[in-house]
TORFI-678730 format. One record per residue (C-alpha): residue number from 0; residue in three letters; chain; x, z, y. Coordinates in steps of 0.25 Angstrom, whole numbers, padded with zeros to 4 digits. Layout:
BEGIN
<NUM; ALA; A; <X; Z; Y>>
...
! end
This chain:
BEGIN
<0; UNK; A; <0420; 0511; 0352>>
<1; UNK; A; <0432; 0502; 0357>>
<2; UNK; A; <0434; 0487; 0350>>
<3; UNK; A; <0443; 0490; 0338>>
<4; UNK; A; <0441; 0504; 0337>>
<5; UNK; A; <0440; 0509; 0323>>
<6; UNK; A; <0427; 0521; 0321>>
<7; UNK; A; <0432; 0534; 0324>>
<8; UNK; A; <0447; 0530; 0327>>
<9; UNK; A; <0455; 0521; 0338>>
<10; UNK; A; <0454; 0507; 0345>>
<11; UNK; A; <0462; 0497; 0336>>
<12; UNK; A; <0467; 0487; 0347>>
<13; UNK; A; <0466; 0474; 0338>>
<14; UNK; A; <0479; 0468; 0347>>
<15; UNK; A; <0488; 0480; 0344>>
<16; UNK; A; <0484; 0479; 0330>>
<17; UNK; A; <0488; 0463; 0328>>
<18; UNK; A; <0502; 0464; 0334>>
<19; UNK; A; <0503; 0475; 0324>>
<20; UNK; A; <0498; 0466; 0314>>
<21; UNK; A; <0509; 0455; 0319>>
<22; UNK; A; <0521; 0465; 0320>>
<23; UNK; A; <0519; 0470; 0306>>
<24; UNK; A; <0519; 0455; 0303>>
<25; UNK; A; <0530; 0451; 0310>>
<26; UNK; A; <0539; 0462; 0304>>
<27; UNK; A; <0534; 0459; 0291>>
<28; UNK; A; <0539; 0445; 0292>>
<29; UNK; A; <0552; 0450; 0297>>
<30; UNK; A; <0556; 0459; 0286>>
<31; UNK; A; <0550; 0448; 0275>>
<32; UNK; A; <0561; 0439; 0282>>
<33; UNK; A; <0571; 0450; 0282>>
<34; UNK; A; <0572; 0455; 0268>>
<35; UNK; A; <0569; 0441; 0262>>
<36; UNK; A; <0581; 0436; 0270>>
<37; UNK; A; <0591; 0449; 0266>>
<38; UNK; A; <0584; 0446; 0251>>
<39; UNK; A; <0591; 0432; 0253>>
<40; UNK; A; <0604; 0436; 0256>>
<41; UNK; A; <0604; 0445; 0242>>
<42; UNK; A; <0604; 0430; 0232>>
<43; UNK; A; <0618; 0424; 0231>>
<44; UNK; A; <0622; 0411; 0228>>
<45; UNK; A; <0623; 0412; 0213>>
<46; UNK; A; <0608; 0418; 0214>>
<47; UNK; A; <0613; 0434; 0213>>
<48; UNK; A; <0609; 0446; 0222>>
<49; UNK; A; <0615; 0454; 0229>>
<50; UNK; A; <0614; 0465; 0239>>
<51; UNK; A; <0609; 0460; 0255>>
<52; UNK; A; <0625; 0458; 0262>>
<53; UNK; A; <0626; 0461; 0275>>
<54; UNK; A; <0624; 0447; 0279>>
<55; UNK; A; <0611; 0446; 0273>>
<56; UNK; A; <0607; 0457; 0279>>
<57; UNK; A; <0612; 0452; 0294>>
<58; UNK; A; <0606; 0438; 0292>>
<59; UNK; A; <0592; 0445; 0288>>
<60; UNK; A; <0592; 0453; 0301>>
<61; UNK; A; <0597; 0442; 0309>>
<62; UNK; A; <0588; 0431; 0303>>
<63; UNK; A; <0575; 0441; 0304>>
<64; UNK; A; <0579; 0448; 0318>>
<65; UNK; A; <0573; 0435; 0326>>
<66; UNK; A; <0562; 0433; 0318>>
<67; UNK; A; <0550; 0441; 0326>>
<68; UNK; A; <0555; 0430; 0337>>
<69; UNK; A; <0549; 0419; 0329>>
<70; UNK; A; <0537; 0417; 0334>>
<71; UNK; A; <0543; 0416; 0350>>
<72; UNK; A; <0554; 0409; 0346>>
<73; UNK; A; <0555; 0401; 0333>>
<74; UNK; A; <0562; 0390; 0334>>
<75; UNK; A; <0574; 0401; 0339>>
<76; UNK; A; <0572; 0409; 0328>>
<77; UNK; A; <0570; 0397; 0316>>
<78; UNK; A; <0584; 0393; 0321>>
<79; UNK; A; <0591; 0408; 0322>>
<80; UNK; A; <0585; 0411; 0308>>
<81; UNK; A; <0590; 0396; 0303>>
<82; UNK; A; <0603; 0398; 0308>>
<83; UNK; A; <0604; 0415; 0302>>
<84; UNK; A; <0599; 0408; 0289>>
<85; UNK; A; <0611; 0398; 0291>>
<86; UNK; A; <0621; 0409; 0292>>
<87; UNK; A; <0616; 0414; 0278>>
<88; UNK; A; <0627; 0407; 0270>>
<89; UNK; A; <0639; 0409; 0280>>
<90; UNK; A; <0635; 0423; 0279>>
<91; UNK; A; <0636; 0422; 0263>>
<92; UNK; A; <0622; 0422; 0259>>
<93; UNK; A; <0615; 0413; 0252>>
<94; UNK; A; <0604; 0404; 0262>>
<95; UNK; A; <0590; 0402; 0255>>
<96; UNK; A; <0578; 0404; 0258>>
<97; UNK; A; <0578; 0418; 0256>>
<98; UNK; A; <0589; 0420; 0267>>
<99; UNK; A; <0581; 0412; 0277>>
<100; UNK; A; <0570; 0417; 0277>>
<101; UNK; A; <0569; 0422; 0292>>
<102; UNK; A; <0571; 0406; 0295>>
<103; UNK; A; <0560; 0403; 0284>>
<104; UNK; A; <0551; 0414; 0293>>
<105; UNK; A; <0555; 0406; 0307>>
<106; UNK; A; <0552; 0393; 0303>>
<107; UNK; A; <0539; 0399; 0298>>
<108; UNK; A; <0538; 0404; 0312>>
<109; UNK; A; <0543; 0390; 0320>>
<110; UNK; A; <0531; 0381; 0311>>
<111; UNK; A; <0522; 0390; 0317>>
<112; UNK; A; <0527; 0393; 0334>>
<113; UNK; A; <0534; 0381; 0338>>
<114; UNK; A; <0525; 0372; 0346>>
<115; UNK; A; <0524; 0357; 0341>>
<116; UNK; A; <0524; 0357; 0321>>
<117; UNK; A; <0536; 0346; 0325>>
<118; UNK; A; <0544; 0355; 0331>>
<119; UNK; A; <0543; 0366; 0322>>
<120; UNK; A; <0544; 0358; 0311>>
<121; UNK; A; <0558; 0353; 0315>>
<122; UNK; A; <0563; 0366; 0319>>
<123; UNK; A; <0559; 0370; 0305>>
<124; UNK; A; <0566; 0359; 0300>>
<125; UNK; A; <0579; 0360; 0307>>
<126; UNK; A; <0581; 0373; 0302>>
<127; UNK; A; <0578; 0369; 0287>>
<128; UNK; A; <0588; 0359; 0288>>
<129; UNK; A; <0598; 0370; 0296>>
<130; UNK; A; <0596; 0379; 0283>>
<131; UNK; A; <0597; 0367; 0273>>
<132; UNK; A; <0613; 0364; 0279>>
<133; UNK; A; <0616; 0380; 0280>>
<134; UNK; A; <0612; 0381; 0265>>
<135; UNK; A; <0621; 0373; 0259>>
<136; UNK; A; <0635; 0379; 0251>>
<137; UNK; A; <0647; 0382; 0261>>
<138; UNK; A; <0657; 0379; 0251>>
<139; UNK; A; <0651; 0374; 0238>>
<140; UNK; A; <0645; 0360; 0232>>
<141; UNK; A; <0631; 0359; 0235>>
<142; UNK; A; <0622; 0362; 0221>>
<143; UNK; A; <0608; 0365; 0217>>
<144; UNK; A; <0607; 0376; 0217>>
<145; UNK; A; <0611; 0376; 0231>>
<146; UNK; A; <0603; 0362; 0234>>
<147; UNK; A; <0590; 0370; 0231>>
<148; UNK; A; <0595; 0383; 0238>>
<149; UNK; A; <0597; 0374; 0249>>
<150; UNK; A; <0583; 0366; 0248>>
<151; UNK; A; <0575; 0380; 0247>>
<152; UNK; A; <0583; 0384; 0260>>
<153; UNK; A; <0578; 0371; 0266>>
<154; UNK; A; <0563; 0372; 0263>>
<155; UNK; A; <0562; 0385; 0265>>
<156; UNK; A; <0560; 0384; 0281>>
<157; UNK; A; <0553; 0370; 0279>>
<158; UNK; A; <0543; 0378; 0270>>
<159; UNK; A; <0541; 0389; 0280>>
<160; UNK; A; <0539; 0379; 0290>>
<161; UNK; A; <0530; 0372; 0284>>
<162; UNK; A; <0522; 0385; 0282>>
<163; UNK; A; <0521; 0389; 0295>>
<164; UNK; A; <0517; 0373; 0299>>
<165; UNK; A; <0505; 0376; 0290>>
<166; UNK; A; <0502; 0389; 0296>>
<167; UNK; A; <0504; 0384; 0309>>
<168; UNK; A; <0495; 0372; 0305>>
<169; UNK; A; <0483; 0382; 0301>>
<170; UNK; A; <0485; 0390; 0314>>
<171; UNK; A; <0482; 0379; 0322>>
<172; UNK; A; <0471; 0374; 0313>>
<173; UNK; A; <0464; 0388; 0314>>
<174; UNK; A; <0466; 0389; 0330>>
<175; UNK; A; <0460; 0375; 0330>>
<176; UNK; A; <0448; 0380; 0323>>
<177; UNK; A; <0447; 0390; 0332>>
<178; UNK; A; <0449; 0383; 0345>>
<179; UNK; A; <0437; 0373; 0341>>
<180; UNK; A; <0428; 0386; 0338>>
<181; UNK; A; <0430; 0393; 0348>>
<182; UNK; A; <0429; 0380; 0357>>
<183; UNK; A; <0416; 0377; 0348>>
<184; UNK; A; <0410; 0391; 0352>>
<185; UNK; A; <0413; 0389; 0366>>
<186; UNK; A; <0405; 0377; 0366>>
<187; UNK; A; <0394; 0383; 0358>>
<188; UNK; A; <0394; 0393; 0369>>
<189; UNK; A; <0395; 0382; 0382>>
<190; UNK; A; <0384; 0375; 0374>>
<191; UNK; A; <0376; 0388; 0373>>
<192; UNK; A; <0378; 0392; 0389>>
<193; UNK; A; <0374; 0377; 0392>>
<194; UNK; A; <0361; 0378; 0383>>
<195; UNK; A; <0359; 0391; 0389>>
<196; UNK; A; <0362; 0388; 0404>>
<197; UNK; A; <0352; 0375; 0400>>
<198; UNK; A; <0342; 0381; 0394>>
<199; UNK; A; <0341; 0393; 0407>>
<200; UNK; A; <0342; 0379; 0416>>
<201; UNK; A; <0328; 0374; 0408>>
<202; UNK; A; <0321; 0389; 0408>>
<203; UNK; A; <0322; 0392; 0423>>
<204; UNK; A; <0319; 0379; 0425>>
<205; UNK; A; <0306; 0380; 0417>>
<206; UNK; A; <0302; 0393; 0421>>
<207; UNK; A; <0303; 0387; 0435>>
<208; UNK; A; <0294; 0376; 0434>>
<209; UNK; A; <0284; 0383; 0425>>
<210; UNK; A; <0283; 0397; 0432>>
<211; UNK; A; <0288; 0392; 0446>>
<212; UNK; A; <0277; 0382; 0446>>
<213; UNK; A; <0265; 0394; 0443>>
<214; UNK; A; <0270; 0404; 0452>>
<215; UNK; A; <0270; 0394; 0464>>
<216; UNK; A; <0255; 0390; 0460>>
<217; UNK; A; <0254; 0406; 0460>>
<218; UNK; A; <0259; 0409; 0473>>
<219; UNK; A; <0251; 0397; 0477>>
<220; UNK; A; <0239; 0402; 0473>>
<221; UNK; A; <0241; 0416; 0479>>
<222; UNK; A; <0244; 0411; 0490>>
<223; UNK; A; <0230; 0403; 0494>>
<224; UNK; A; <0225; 0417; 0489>>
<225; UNK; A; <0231; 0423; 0499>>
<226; UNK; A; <0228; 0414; 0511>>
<227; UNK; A; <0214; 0414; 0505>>
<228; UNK; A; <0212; 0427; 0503>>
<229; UNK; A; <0202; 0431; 0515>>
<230; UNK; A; <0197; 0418; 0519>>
<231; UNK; A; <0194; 0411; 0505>>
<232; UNK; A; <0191; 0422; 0494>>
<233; UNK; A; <0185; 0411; 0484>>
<234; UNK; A; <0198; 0404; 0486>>
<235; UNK; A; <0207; 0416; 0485>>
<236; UNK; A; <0199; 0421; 0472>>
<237; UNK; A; <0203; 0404; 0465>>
<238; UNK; A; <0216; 0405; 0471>>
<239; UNK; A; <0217; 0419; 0463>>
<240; UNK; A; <0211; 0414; 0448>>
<241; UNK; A; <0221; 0401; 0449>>
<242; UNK; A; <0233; 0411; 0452>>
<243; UNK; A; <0229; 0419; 0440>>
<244; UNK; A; <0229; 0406; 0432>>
<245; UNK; A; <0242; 0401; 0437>>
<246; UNK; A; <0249; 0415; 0436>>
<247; UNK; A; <0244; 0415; 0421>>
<248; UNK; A; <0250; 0401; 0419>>
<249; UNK; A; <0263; 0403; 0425>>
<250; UNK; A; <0263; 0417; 0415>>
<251; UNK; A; <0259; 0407; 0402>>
<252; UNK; A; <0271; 0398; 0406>>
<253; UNK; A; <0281; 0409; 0409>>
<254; UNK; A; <0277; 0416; 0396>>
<255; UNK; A; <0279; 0401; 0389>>
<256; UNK; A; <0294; 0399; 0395>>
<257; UNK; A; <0299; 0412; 0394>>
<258; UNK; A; <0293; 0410; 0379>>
<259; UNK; A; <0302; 0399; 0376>>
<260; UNK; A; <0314; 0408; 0379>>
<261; UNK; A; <0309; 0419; 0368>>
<262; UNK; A; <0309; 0409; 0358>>
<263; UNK; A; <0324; 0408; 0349>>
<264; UNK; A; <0321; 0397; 0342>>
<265; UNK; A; <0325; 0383; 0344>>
<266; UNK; A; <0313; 0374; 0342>>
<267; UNK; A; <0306; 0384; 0351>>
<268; UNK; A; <0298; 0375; 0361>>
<269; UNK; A; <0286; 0379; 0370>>
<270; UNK; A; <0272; 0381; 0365>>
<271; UNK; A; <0266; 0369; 0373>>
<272; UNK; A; <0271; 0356; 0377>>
<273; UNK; A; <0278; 0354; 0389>>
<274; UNK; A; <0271; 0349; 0403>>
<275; UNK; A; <0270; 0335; 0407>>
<276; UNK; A; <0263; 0327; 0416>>
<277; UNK; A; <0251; 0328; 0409>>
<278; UNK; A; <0250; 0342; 0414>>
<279; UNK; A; <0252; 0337; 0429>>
<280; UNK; A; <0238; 0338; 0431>>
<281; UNK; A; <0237; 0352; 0430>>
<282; UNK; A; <0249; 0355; 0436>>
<283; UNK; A; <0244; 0348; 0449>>
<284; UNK; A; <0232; 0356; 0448>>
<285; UNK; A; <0238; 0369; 0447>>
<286; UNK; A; <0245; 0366; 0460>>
<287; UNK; A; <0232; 0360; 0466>>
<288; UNK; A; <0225; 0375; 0463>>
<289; UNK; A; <0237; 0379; 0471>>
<290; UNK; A; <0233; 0372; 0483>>
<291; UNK; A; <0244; 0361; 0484>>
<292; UNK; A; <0236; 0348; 0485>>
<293; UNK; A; <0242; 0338; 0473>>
<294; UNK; A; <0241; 0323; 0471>>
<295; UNK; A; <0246; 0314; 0460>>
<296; UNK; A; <0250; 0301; 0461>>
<297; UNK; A; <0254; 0292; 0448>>
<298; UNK; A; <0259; 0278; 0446>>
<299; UNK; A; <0261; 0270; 0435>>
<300; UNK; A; <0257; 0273; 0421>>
<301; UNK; A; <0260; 0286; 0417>>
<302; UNK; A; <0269; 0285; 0403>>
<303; UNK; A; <0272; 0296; 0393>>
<304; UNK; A; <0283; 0303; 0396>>
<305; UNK; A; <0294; 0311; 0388>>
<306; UNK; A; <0293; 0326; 0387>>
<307; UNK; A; <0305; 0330; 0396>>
<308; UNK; A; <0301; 0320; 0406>>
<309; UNK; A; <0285; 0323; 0406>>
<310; UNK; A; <0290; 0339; 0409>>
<311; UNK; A; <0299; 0335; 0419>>
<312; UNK; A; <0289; 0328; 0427>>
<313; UNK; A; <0279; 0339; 0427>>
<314; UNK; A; <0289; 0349; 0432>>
<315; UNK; A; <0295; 0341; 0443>>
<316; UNK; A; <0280; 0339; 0446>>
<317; UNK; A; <0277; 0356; 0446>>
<318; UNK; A; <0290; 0359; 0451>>
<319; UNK; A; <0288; 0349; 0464>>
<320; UNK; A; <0275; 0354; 0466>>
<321; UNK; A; <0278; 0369; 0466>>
<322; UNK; A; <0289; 0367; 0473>>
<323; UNK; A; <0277; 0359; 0484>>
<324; UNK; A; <0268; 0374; 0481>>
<325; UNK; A; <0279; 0382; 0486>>
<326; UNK; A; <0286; 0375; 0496>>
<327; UNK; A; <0277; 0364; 0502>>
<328; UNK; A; <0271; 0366; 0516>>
<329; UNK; A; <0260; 0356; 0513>>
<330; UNK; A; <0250; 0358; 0503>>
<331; UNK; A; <0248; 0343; 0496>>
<332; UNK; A; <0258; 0337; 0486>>
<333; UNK; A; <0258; 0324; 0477>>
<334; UNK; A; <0264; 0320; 0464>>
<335; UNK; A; <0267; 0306; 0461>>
<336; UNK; A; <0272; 0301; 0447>>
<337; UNK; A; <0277; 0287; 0447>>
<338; UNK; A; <0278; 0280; 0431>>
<339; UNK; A; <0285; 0269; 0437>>
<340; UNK; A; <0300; 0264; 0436>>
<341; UNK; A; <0302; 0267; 0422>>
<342; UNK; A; <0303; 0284; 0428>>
<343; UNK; A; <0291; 0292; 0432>>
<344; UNK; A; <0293; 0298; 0446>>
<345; UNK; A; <0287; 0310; 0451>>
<346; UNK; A; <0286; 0314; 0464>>
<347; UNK; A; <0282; 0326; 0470>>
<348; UNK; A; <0277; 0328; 0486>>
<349; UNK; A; <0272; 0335; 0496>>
<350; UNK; A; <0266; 0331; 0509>>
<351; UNK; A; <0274; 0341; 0519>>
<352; UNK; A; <0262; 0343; 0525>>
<353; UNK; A; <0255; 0359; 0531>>
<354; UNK; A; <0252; 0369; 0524>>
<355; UNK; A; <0235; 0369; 0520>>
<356; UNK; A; <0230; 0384; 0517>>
<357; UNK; A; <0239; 0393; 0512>>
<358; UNK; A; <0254; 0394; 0516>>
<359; UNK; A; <0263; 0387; 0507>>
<360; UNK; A; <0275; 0392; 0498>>
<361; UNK; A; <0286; 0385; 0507>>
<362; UNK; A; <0293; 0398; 0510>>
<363; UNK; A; <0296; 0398; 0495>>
<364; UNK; A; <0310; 0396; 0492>>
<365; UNK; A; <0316; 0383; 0485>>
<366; UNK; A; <0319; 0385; 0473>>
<367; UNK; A; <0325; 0377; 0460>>
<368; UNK; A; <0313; 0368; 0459>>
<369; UNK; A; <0320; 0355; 0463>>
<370; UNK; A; <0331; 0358; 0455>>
<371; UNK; A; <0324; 0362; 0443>>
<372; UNK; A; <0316; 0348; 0445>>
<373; UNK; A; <0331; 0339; 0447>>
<374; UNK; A; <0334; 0345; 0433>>
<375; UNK; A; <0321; 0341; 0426>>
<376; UNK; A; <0322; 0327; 0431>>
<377; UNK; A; <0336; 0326; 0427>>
<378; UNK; A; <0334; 0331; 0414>>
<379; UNK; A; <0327; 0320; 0410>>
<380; UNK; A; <0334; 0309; 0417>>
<381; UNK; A; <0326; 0309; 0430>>
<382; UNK; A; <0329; 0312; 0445>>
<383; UNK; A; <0323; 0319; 0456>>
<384; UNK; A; <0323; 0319; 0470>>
<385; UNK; A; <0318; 0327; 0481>>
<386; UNK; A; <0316; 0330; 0495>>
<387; UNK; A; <0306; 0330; 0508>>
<388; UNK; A; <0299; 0319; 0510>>
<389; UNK; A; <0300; 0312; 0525>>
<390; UNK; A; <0286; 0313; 0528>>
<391; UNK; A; <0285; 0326; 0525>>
<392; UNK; A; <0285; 0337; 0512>>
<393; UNK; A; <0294; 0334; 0499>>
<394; UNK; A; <0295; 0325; 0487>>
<395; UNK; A; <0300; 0326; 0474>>
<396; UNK; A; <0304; 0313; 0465>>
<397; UNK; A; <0308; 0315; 0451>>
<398; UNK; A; <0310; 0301; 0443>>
<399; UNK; A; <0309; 0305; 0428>>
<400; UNK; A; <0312; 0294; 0417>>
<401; UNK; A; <0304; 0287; 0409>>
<402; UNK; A; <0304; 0281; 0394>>
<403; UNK; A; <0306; 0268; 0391>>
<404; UNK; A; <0290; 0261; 0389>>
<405; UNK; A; <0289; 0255; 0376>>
<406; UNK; A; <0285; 0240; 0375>>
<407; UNK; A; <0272; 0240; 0365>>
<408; UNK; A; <0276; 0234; 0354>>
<409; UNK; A; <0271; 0220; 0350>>
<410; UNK; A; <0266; 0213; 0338>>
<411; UNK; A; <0266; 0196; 0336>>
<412; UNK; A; <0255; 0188; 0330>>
<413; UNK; A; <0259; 0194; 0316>>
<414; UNK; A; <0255; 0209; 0320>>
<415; UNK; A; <0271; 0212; 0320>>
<416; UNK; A; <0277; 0221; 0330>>
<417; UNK; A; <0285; 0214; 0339>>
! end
């Protein structure tokens, strides 16, 4: 069914069916005017009525014939139906607000199009001032009845002016609201893409340091099977159990993160607590069952560190050491953590040298891992660096922040703290 198409009948085009709506309005307006105006020309100056003359009936016509210009141009039609509503008393009708009623509607219709309230408001002004001198008797002393004929006359067009200032004042206060809504949703939605565009940043980056890291182990593993395979069967049938195990480790965490995208909630967090460097030890060793040859250097004294950094470390430390699996000719790396400086720096090398046993990954492709790595140290205020060493293989430094140590606090002689 096409939009606006009633059940069982035609499409209603919505335009087509406002610019009928405005027609009709329009029109109605203009007859109003009209037969209020000829009405005018019917009350005499000793308050009798009598038939429309002719000349009531041509100032109507005239007076209402430029009025469906109004809203193009105003300011010319307030002063053509000022000046027809002028001619009333030369023509031998009576002014009053009845007979001006085509300049009442134009300076309804000046408050509201004419750019700049000054501007509108003096050209509304102007013309009551313009009707207030044609109003007076032509050749008779000024009395009250025809002072308050003349003060009516005056402040009918100030009164429809100031209708249409009000009208014109709501518009603009309604296209205001508006505006800031619609700006307010198009920042909820710029707000929504960046949390979006965030939140795939930190779930690919995820996935990739807990999934990327298995399956290099994996194909490790698989291959020193292989090479084994004829020579070494003892070693071929370790080499398989330990693939086993870290397949169905790298299952167990993809099942975890993909988990965390199920959940709808806000307060939704992961089942166990996030790694740190206390879990460094069986990180190395998983990459030691994989045959890479890993030693740990530490100075100074370890410190506790805070969440976002403690993760950080740990995955700068996996990331660098898959990246040593896949890519490294030789098969021996070391991992340094440094508690000095008021920052703990982490390094990551290996020594360059040949490969021992089975073939190395370094065919593989790069990859994100560096840039994945960049981020995470950036993210909590560190750096990193990286690049071949001149004496052979690469190194990776990451200098992450950290908190301030707290002075122990002291008590005098009186066991106050001081």
């Amino acid at each position: 069914m096409r939009p606006g198409a009633a059940p069982g009948g035609p499409a209603v085009n919505p335009v087509v069916t406002r610019t009928g709506t405005r027609r009709w309005r329009e029109g109605a307006v203009v007859a109003a005017a009209f037969v209020v105006c000829l009405l005018g020309g019917t009350v005499r100056v000793e308050d009798t009525l009598t038939a429309p003359p002719p000349a009531s009936w041509l100032l109507a016509l005239v007076s209402c014939a430029v009025l469906p210009a109004r809203h193009r141009r105003p300011l010319a039609v307030l002063a053509f139906t000022t000046a027809a509503g002028v001619a009333a008393q030369p023509l031998g009708l009576l002014l009053s607000p009845l007979v001006i009623a085509p300049a009442l509607v134009a300076a309804y219709a000046c408050t509201l199009h004419v750019p700049g309230e000054r501007r509108a408001a003096g050209a509304v002004t102007l013309a009551a001032v313009t009707l207030l001198a044609g109003s007076g008797p032509l050749a008779a002393d000024l009395s009250w009845r025809d002072a308050s004929r003349m003060g009516t006359v005056v402040a009918a067009p100030l009164l429809a002016g100031l209708i249409g200032h009000a009208v014109r004042t709501r518009r603009a206060y309604l296209a205001a609201v508006e505006e800031r809504a619609r700006r307010a949703e198009e920042s909820r939605e710029l707000e929504a893409r960046r949390r979006v565009a965030e939140e795939r940043v930190r779930i690919a980056r995820e996935l990739h340091d807990l999934v990327a890291h298995q399956i290099t182990l994996a194909n490790a593993q698989a291959t020193v099977a292989a090479h084994f395979f004829d020579s070494r069967p003892e070693q071929t049938r370790v080499s398989l159990r330990e693939l086993v195990e870290t397949t169905g480790h790298a299952l167990d965490e993809l099942r975890a993160t993909v988990g965390l995208l199920r959940q709808t909630g806000d307060t939704a967090a992961p089942d166990g607590p996030a790694p740190g460097l206390d879990r460094l030890p069986d990180l190395l060793e998983s990459f030691r069952r994989a045959g890479l040859e890993v030693s740990v250097r530490e100075e100074g004294a370890a410190r506790a560190l805070p969440p976002g950094v403690d993760l950080t470390a740990y995955r700068i430390v996996q990331e660098a050491l898959t990246n040593v699996t896949k890519h490294a000719a030789g098969r021996g790396a070391r991992v340094g953590l440094d508690w000095g400086g008021g920052r703990l720096t982490v390094t990551v090398s290996d020594d360059g040298g040949a490969a021992a046993g089975p073939p190395a990954l370094s065919d593989r492709p790069p990859g994100y891992g560096l840039i994945g790595m960049r981020e995470r140290a950036a993210a909590v205020g560190g750096e990193l660096t990286a690049g071949p060493r001149p004496e052979g293989g690469f190194l990776v430094t990451a200098r992450l922040p950290l908190p301030p140590v707290r002075e122990p606090a002291t008590t005098d002689e009186e066991g106050r703290t001081a």
